[in-house]
DOLUMMI-520547 format. One record per residue: residue in one letter; x, y, z of N, C-alpha, C in turn. Coordinates in steps of 0.001 Angstrom, whole numbers, padded with zeros to 6 digits, always signed. Example, Ala and Ser with C-alpha at 12.3 -4.5 7.8 and 13.67 -1.06 7.14 Angstrom:
A+013190-005690+007800+012300-004500+007800+013200-003300+007800;S+012850-002250+007080+013670-001060+007140+012900+000030+007870;
//
This chain:
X-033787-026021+030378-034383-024736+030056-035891-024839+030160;X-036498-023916+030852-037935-023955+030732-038713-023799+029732;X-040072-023821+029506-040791-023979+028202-041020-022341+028026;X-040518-021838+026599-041202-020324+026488-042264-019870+026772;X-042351-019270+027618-044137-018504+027611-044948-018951+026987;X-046644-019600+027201-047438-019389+026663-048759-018385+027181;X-048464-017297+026723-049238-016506+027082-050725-016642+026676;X-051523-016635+027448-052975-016311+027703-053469-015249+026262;X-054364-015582+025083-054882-014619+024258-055284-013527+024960;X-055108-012679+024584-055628-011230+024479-056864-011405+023624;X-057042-011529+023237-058607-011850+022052-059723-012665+022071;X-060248-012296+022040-061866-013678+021870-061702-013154+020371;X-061623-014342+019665-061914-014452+018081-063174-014305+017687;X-064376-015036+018468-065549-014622+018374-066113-014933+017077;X-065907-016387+016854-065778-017126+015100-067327-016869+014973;X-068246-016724+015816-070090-017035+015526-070104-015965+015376;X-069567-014392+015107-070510-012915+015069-069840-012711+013408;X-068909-013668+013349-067887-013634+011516-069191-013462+010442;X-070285-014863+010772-071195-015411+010184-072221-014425+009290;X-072268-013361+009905-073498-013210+009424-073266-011035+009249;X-073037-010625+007839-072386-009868+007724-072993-008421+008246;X-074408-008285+008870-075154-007229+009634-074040-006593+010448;X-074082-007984+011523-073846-008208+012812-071972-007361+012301;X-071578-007649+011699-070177-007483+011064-069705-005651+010985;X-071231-005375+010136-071281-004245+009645-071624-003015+011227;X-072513-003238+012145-072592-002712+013076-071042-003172+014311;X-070492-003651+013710-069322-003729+014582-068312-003047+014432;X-068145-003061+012973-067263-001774+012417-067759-000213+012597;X-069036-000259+012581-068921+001446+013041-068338+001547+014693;X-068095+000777+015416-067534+001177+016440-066338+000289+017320;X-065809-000161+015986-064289-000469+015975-062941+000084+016361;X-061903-000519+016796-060539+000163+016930-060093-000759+015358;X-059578-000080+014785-058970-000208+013373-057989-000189+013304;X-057074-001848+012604-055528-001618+012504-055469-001443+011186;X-054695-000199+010694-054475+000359+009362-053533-000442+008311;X-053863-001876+007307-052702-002388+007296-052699-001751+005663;X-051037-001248+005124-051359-000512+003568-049670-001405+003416;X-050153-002320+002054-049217-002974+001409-047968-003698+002302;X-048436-004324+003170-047644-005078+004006-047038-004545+005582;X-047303-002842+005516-046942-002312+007011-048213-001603+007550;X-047995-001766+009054-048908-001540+009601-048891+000271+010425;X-050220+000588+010604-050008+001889+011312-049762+002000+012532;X-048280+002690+012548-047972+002823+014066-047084+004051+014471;X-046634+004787+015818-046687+005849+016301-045982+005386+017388;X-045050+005761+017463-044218+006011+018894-044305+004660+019532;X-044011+003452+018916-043636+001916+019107-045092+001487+019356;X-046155+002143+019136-047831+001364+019604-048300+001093+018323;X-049594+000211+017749-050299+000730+016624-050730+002058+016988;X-051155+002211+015737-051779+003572+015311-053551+002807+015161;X-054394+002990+016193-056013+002366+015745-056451+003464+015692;X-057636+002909+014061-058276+004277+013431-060088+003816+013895;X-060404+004891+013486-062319+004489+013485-062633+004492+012385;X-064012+003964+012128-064394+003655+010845-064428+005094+009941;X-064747+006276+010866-064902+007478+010329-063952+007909+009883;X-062588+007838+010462-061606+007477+009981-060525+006942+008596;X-061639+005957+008819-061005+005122+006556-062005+005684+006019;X-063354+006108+006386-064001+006748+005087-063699+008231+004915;X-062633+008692+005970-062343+010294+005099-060647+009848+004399;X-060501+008519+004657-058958+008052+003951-059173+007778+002190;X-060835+007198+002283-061442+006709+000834-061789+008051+000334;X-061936+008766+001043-063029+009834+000297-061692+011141-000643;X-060490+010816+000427-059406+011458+000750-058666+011061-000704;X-059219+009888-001627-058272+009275-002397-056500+008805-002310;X-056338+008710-000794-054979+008633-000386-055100+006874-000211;X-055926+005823-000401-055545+004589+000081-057358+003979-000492;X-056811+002717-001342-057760+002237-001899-058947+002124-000663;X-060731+001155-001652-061319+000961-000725-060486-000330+000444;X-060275-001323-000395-059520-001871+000598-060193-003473+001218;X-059848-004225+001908-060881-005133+002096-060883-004790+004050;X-062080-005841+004883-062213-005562+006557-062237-007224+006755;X-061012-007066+007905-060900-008053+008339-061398-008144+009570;X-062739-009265+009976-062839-009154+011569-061538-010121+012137;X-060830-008932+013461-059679-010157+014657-060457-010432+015912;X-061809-009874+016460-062115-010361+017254-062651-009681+017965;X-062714-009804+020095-062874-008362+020770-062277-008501+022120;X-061804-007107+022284-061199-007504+023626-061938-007851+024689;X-061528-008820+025428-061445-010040+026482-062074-009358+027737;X-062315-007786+027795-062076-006909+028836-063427-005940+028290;X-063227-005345+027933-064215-004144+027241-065064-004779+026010;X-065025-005900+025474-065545-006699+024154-065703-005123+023117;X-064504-004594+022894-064752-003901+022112-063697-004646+020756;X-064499-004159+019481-064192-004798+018687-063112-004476+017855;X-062249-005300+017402-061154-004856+016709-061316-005703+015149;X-060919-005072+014032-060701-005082+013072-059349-004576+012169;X-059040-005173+010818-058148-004623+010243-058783-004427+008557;X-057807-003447+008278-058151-002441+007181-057227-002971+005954;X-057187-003419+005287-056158-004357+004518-055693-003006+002895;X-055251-002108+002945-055059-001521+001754-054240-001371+000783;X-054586-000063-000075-052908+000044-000779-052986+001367-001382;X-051957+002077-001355-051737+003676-001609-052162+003981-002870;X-052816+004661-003526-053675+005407-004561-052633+006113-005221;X-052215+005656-006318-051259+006401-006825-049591+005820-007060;X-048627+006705-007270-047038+006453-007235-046687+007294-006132;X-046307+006549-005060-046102+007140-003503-044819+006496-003739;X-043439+007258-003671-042275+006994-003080-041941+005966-001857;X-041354+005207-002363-040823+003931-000710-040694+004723+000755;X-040093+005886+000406-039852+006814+001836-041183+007114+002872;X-042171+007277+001535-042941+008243+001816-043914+007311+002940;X-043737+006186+002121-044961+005277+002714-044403+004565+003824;X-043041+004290+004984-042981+004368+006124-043239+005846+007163;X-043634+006134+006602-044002+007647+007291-045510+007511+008034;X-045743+006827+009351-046385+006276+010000-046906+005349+010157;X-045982+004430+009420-046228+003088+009264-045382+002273+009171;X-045007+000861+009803-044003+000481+010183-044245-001221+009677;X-043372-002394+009594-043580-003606+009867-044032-004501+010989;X-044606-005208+011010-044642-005775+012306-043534-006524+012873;X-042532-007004+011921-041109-007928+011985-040108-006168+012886;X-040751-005169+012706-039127-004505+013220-040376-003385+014376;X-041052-003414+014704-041838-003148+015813-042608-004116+016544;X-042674-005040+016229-042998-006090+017044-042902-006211+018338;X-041384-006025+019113-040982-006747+020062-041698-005264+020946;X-041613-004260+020570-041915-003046+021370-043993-002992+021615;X-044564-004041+021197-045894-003900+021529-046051-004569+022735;X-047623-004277+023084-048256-004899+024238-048424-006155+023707;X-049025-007156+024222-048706-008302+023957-050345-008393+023030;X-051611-007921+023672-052742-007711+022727-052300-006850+021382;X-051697-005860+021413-051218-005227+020141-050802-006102+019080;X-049341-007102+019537-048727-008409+018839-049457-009245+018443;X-050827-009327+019361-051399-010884+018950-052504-010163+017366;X-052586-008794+017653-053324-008061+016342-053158-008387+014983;X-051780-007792+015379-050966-007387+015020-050767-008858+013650;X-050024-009873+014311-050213-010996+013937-050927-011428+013228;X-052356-011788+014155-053735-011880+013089-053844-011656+011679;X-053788-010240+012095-054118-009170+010564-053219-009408+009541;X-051289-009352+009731-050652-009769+008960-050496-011389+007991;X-051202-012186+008933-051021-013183+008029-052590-013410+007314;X-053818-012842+007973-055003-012633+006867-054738-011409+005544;X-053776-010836+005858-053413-010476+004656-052570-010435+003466;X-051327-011234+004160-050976-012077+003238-051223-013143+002560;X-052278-013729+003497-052939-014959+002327-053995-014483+001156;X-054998-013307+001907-055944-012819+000766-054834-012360-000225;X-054193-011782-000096-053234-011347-001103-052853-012568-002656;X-052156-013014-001648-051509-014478-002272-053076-015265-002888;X-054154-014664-002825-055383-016025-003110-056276-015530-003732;X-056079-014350-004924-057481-014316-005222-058152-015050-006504;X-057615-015845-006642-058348-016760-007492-058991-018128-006997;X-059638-018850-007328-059938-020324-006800-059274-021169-007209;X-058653-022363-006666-057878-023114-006834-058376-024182-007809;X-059942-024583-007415-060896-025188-008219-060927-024704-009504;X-061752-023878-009702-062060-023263-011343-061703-021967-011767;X-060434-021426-010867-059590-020354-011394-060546-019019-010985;X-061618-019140-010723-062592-017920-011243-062397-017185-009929;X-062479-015713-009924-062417-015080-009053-062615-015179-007528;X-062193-014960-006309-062834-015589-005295-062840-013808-004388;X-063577-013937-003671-064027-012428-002608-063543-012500-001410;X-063546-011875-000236-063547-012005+001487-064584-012379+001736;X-064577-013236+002517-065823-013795+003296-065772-013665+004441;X-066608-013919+005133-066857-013977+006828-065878-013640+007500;X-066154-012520+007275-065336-011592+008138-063637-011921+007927;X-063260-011907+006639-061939-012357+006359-061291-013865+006746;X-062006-014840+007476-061791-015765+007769-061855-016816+006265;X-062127-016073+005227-062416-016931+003958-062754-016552+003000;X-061958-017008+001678-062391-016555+000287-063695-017429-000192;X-064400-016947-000523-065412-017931-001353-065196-017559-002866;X-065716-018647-003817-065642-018323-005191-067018-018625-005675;X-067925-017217-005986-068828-017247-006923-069220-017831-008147;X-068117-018809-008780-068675-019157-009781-068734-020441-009423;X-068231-021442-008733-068677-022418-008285-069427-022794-006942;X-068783-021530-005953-069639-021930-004764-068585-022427-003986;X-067158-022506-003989-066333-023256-003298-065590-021898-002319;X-065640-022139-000800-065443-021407+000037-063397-022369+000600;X-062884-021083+000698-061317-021397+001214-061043-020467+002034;X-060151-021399+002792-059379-020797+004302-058174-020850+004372;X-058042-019446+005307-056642-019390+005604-055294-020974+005680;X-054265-020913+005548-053769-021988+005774-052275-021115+006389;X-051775-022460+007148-050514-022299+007985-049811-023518+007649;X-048233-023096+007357-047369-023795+007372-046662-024200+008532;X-046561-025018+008985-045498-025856+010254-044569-025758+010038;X-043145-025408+011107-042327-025277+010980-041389-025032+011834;X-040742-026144+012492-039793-026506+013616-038724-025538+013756;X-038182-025227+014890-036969-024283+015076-036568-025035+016301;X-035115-025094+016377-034482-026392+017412-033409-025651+017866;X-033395-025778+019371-032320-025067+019891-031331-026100+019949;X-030086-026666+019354-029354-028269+019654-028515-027765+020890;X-028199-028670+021961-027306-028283+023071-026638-029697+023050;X-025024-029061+023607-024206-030941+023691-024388-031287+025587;X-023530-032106+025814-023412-032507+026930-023169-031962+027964;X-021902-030401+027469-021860-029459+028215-022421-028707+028301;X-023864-028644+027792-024904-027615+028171-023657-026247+026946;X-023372-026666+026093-023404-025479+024789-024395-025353+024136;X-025003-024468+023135-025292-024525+021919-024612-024101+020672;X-025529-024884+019564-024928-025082+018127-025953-023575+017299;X-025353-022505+016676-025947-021870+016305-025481-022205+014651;X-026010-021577+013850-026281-021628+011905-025830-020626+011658;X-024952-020485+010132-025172-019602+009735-025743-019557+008737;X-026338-018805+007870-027211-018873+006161-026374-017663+005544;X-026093-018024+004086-025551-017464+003272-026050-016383+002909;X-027290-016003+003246-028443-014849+002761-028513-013412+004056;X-027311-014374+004985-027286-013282+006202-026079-012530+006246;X-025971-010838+007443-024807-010973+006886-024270-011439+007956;X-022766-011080+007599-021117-011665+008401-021896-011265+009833;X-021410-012631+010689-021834-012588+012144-023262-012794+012717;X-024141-013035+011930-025361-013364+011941-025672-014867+012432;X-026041-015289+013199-026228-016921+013655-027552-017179+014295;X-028373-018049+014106-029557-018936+014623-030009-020084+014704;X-030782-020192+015314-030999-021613+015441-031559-022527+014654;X-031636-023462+014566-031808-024155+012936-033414-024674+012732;X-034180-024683+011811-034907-024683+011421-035629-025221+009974;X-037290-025594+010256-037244-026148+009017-038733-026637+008600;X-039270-026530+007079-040576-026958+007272-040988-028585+007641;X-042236-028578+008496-042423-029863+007755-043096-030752+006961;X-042901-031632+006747-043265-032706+005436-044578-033683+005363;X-045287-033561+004346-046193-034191+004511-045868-035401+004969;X-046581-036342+005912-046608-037564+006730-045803-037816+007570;X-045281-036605+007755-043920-036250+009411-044374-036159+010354;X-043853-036499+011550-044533-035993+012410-043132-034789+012969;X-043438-033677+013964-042613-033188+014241-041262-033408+014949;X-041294-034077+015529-040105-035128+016220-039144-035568+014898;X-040205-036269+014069-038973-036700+012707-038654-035463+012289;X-039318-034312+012022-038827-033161+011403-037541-032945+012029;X-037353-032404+013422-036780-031895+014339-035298-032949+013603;X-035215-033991+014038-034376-034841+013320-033785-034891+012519;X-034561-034925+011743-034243-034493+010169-033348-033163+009412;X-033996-032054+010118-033869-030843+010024-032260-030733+010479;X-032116-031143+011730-030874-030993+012256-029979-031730+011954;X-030119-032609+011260-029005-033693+010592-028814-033170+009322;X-029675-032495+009082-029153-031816+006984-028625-030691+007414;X-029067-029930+008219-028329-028340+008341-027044-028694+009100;X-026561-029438+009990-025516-029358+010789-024434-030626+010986;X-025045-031815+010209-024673-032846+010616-024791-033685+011605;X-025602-032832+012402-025504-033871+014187-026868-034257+013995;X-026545-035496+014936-028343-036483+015466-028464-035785+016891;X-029994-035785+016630-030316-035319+018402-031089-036194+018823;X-030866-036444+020564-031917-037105+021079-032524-036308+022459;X-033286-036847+022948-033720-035936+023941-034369-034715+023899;X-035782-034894+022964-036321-033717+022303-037387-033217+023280;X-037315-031639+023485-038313-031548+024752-039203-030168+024059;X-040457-029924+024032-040943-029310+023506-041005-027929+024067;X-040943-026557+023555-040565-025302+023908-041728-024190+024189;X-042850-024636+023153-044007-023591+022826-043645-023469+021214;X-044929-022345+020700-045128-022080+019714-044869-020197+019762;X-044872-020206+017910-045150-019034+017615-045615-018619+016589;X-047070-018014+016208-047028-017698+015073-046319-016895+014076;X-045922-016785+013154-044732-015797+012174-045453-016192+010882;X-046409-014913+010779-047317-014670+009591-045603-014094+008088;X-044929-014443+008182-043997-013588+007161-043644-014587+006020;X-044602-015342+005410-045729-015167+005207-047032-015469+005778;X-046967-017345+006308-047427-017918+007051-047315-019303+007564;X-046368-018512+008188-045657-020266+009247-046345-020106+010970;X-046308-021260+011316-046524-021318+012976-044932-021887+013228;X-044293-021508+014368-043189-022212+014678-043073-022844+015571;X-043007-024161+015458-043221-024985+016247-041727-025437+017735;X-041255-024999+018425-039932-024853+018931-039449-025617+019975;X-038740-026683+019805-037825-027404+020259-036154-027382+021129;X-035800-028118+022218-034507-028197+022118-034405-029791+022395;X-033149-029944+021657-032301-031398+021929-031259-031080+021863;X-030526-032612+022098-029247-032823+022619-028510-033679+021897;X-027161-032970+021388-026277-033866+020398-025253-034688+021443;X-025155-035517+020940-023816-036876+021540-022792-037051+020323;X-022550-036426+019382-021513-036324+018458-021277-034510+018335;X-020735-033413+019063-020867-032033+018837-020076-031842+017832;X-019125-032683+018046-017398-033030+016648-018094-032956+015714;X-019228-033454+015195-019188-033570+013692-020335-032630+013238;X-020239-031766+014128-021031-030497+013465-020212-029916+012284;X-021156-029640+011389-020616-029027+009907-021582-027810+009241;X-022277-027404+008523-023218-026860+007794-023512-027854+006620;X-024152-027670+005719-024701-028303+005113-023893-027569+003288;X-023253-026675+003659-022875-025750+002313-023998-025375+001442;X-025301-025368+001959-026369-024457+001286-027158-023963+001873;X-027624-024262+002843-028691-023530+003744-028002-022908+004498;X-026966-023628+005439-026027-023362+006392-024866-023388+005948;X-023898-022218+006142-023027-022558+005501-021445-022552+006921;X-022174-022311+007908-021027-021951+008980-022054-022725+010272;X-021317-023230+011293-022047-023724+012474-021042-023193+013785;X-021206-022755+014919-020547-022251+015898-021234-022919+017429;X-020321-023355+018198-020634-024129+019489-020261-022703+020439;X-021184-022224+021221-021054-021121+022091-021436-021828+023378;X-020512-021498+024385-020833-021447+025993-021254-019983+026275;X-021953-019852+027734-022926-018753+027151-021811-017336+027964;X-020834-017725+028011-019789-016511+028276-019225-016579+026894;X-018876-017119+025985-018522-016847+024477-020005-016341+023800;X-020874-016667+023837-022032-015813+023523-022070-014154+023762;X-021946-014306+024857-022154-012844+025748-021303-011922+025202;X-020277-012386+025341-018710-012068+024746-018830-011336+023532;X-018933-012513+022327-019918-012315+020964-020375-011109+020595;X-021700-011312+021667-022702-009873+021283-022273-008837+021731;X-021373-008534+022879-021581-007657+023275-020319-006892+022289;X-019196-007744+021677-018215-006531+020910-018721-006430+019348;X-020035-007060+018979-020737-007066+017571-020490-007920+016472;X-019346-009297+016922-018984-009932+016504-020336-011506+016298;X-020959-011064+016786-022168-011836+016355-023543-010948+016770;X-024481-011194+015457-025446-010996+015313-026375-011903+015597;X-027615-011590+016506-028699-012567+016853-029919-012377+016431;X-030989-013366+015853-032020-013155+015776-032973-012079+016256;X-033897-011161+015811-034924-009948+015896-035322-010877+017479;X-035851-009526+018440-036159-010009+019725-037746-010210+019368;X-038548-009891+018647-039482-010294+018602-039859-012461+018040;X-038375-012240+018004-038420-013985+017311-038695-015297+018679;X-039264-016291+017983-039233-017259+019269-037498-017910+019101;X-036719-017830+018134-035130-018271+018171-034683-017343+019282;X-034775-016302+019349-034145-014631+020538-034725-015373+021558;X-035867-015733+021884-036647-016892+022844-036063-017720+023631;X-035333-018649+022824-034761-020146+023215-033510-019459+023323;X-033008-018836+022893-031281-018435+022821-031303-017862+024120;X-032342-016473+024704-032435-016055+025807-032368-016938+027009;X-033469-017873+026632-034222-019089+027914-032724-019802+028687;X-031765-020045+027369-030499-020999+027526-029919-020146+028668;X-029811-018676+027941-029035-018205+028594-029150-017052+030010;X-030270-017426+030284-030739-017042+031732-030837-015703+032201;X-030448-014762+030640-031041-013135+030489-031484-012587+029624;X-031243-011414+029496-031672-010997+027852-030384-010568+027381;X-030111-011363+026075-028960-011073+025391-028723-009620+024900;X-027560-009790+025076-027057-007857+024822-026401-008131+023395;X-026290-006925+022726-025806-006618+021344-027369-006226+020319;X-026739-006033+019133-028020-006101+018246-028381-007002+017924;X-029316-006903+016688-029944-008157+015863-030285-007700+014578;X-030548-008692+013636-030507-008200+012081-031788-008823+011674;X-032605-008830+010570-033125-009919+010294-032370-010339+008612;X-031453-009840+008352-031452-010422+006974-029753-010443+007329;
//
């Protein structure tokens, strides 16, 4: 199987204009703005929805969505026009309904963006789940702010500046001798749901032992013959996925693990096909790098749906 896409950024990050918050402030008045309010993002007929700065200040003024914090993502590669995100949260008791009402996830619109939209898209979601997750200092507890251009909390009472962080985290396509694969099931999914197995890794691992590792607790089998796939970031909260396939020489003693995995299935890719197409199996969101490797194996784009839970 060939290596998944690595596509070319859409973005200049543009880490030297972060620095210095003028330069920051004249960038936002003539910004494309991704609207992000309590974990979904603004979007319209499968695109974002980008606002102008004039824009969030009749949203603030509007009392419909806090001030909010500004994240710089960078500028496009093409026009160096600058993009930013709007990190908020609804003013008030707004009904669950109310608040997908032009605004969507990036996990279930994802796969329908441009590929600069996704890489935004991305960005923004996992700088805002970490500011989220961080506003205190780890050091002396005491409050910490956005910094440079969202690239960092600093904490005022000591002076100690923190950064984003990413978790690692292997996803392994296993194939046997006959060119099958071994798909998972997890107890947290529903009936017919299967993927490929996965897993964090460990301090003083390297990824190869992960890969190993990972696939011997979830399934029972050893793999050898590990060939590297590409990456993906998956801000949900904040993992990079690091993606693999190998090759089992025992397929017999595939099992699950009875907690993570609790079902394992060997598909040839006409029992796959088969599968999806009467709904008897469910596959990973197409925006996933697992929909990725499952596709790559199987030399189209898989038909049927997909779930994420």
């Amino acid at each position: 199987m060939s290596a998944i896409n690595q596509h070319t950024s859409r973005i200049d990050r543009a880490g030297e204009l972060r620095v210095n918050q003028e330069t920051l402030d004249q960038l936002w008045q003539r910004a494309r703005i991704l609207h992000i309010a309590e974990g979904r993002v603004a979007a319209v007929d499968n695109a974002l929805a980008l606002i102008s700065a004039h824009d969030v200040a009749a949203h603030i003024a509007a009392g419909t969505f806090t001030e909010g914090s500004r994240y710089f993502l960078g500028l496009d590669l093409e026009t160096k026009a600058p993009f930013f995100a709007w990190d908020t949260e609804w003013v008030g008791t707004i009904e669950d309904a109310a608040k997908e009402v032009g605004f969507s996830t990036a996990r279930e619109i994802g796969s329908r963006l441009s590929e600069q939209e996704l890489e935004i898209s991305l960005h923004a979601m996992g700088l805002s789940n970490w500011h989220r997750a961080h506003p205190r200092c780890p050091r002396c507890g005491g409050a910490t702010r956005v910094d440079i251009g969202g690239a960092a909390r600093t904490c005022d009472a000591d002076g100690s500046q923190h950064h984003p962080r990413t978790d690692s985290a292997v996803i392994v396509l296993v194939k046997d001798r006959s060119d099958r694969i071994l798909l998972g099931h997890q107890p947290i999914w529903p009936e017919g749901r299967f993927s490929t197995f996965a897993g964090f890794l460990e301090p003083g691992e390297t990824f190869e032992q992960c890969v190993a590792r990972e696939v011997l607790e979830e399934s029972s089998v050893s793999v050898t013959e590990l060939k590297y796939l590409g990456s993906q970031p998956w801000p949900f909260p904040a993992s990079i996925m690091i993606a693999f396939e190998a090759v089992t020489d025992n397929p017999e003693s595939a099992k699950g693990d009875g907690e993570e995995i609790t079902e394992v299935k060997w598909f040839t890719r006409a029992e796959l096909k088969a599968a999806a197409q009467d709904g008897s199996l469910l596959l990973p969101p197409r925006i996933s790098v697992a929909r990725k490797m499952i596709e790559g194996w199987l030399g189209e784009t898989s038909p049927g749906g997909e779930t994420w839970r």
